[in-house]
C-alpha positions in Angstrom: 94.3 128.7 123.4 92.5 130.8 120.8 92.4 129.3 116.8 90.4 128.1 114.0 86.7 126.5 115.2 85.8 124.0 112.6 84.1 121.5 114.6 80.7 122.4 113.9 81.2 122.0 110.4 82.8 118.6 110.6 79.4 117.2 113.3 77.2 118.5 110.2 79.0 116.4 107.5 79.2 113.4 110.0 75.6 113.4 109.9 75.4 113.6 106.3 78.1 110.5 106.3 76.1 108.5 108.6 72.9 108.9 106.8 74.2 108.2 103.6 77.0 105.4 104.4 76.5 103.4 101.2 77.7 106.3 99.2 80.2 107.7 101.0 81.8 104.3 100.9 82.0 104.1 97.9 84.1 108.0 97.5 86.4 106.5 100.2 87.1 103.3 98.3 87.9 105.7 95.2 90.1 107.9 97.4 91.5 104.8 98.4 92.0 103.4 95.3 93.7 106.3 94.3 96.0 107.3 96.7 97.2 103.3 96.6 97.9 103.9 93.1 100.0 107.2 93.4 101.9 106.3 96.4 101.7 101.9 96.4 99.6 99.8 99.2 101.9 100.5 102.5 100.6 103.0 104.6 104.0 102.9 106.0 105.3 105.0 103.2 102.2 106.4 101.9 100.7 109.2 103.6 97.9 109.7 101.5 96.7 106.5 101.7 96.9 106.5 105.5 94.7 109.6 105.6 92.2 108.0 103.3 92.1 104.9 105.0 91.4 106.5 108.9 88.5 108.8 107.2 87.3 105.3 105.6 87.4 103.7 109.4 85.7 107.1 110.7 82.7 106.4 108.1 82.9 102.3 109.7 83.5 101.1 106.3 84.6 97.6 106.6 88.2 96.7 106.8 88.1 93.7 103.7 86.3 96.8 101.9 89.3 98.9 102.7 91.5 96.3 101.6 90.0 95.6 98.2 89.9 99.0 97.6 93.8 99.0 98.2 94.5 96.1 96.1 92.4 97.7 93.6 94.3 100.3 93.7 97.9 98.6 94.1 97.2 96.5 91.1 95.9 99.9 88.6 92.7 101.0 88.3 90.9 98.9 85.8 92.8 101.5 83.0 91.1 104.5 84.3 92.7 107.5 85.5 91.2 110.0 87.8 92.3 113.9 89.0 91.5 115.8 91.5 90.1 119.0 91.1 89.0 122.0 93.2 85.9 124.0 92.5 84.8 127.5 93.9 82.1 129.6 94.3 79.1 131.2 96.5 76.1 130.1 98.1 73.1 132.0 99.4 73.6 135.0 101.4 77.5 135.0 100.3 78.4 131.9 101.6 82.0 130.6 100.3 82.2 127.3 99.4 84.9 125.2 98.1 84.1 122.1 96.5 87.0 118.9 95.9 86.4 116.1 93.4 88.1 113.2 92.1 86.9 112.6 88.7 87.5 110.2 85.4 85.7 112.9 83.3 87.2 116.8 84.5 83.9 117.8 81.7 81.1 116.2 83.0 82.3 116.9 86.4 82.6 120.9 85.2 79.0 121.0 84.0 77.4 119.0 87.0 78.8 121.1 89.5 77.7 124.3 87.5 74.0 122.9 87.8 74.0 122.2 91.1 75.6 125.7 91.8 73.0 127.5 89.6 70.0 125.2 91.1 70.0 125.9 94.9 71.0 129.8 94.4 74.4 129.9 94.4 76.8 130.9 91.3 80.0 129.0 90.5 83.8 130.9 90.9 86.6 131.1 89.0 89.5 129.5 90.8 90.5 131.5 94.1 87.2 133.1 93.6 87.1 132.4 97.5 90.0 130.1 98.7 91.9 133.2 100.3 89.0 133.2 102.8 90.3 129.7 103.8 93.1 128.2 105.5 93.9 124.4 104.7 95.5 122.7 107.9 94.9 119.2 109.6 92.1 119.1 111.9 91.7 116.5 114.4 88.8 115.9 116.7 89.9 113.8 120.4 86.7 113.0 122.9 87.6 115.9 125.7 86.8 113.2 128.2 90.4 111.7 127.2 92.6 114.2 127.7 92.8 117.1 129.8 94.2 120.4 129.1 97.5 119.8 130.2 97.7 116.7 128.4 96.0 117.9 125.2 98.0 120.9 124.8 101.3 118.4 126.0 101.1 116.1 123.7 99.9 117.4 120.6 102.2 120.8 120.6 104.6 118.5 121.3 104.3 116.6 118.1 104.3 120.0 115.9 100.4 120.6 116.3 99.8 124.3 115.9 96.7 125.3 118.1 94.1 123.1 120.6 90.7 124.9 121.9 88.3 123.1 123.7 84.9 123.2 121.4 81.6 121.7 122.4 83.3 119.0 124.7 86.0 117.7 122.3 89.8 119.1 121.9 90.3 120.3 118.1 93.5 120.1 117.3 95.0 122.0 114.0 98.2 121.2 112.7 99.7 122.3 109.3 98.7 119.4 106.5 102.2 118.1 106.6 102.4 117.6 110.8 98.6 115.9 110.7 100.2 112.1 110.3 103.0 113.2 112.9 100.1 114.7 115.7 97.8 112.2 115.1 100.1 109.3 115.9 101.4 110.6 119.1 97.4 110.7 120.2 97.2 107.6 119.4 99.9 106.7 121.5 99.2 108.0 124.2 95.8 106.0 123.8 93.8 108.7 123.0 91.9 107.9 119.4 90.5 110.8 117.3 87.2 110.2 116.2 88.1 112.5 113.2 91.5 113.5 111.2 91.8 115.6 107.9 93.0 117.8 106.0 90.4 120.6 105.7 89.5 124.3 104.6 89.2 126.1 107.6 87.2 129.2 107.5 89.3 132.4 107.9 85.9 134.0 109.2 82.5 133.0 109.2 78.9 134.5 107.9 76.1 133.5 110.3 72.9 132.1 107.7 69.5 131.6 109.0 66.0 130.6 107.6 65.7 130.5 103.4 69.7 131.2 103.2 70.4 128.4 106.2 67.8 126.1 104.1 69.5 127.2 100.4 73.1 126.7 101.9 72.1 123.1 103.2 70.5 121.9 100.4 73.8 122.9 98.1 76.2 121.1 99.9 73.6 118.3 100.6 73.3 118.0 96.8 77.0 118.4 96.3 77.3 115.2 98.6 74.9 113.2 96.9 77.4 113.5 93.5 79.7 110.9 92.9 82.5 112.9 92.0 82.7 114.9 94.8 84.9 114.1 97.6 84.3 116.7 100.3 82.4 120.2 100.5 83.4 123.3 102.9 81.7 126.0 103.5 82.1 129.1 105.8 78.5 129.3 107.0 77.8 129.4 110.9 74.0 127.7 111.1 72.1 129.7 113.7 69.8 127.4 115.8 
């Protein structure tokens, strides 16, 4: 079935999650935190908090981390309040990128993202400078060695998925934000796990980056990982090896 590839994407950021696990622990204790807050501590009846829980187990952050940061949550957050923002803009060679925070301070946050913009030769948007080149839907990620076609296409379509495509030997699955919870579960039980599930910008279309704009576009969302206040970065380059 033909739809939206954003695996390759999603492999790059899990190798920037795995080589820097400390601090992505700590955003998906604050996304935790958070979501616990706005919604209460049952993932039962908080969907946001489910979502930010399975992308803490997808990092393999420890389950009495996850439940501190819960509790934290549950309980207030020691009288700060955060919001989530959205940021926009361009990289090298044209490259959109789209740029989510959660933040205690909207004008620190502002500037630093500004700098980091303006300091690995990209320019910073106004917003929906380039979010109409995006779609946001769920994306989930199943091992192809679990399912087969008939299965995968079965079971999530089923369960009010909208596309699967077979992609570097895994099924992605995209789904509309809202049906994510409902797709993912039925995966699950039918025992087969995603190793990832998200909501996520998915590229419209793509620009293929190479050499200096490959390295430029890599170290701007590498240094838009390394900030604190920023919870994920998307992009819609396509890395040629």
């Amino acid at each position: 079935m033909a739809g939206h590839s954003a695996w390759k994407n999603i492999k790059r950021r899990k190798a920037v999650v795995d080589a820097k696990r400390g601090k992505v622990w700590s955003k998906c204790g604050r996304a935790i935190s958070v979501a616990a807050r706005a919604g209460g501590g049952d993932v039962r009846f908080n969907s946001g908090l489910r979502l930010a829980i399975d992308e803490a187990k997808a990092a393999n952050m420890p389950r009495d981390t996850i439940e501190k940061a819960v509790k934290k949550g549950a309980g207030g957050l020691d009288g700060e309040t955060f919001h989530t923002i959205r940021y926009e803009g361009y990289g090298a060679g044209g490259v959109a990128v789209i740029v989510e925070c959660l933040t205690s301070n909207l004008n620190r946050t502002a500037g630093d993202v500004r700098v980091i913009f303006d300091k690995n030769g990209g320019n910073l948007g106004v917003p929906g400078s380039v979010a109409f080149s995006f779609q946001l839907l769920g994306v989930i990620v199943v091992d192809g060695a679990k399912l087969n076609e008939e299965q995968a296409v079965d079971i999530a379509i089923t369960a009010g998925a909208q596309d699967v495509v077979a992609d570097d030997g895994v099924w992605q699955i995209t789904t509309s934000p809202g049906s994510l919870a409902a797709v993912r579960d039925a995966l699950e039980g039918a025992g087969a796990h995603p190793s990832d599930a998200q909501v996520a910008w998915v590229p419209l279309t793509t620009i293929d980056v190479e050499g200096d704009h490959a390295d430029l576009v890599t170290k701007l969302t590498d240094a838009f990982e390394e900030h604190d206040d920023v919870q994920k970065v998307f992009t819609n380059a396509n890395y040629l090896e």
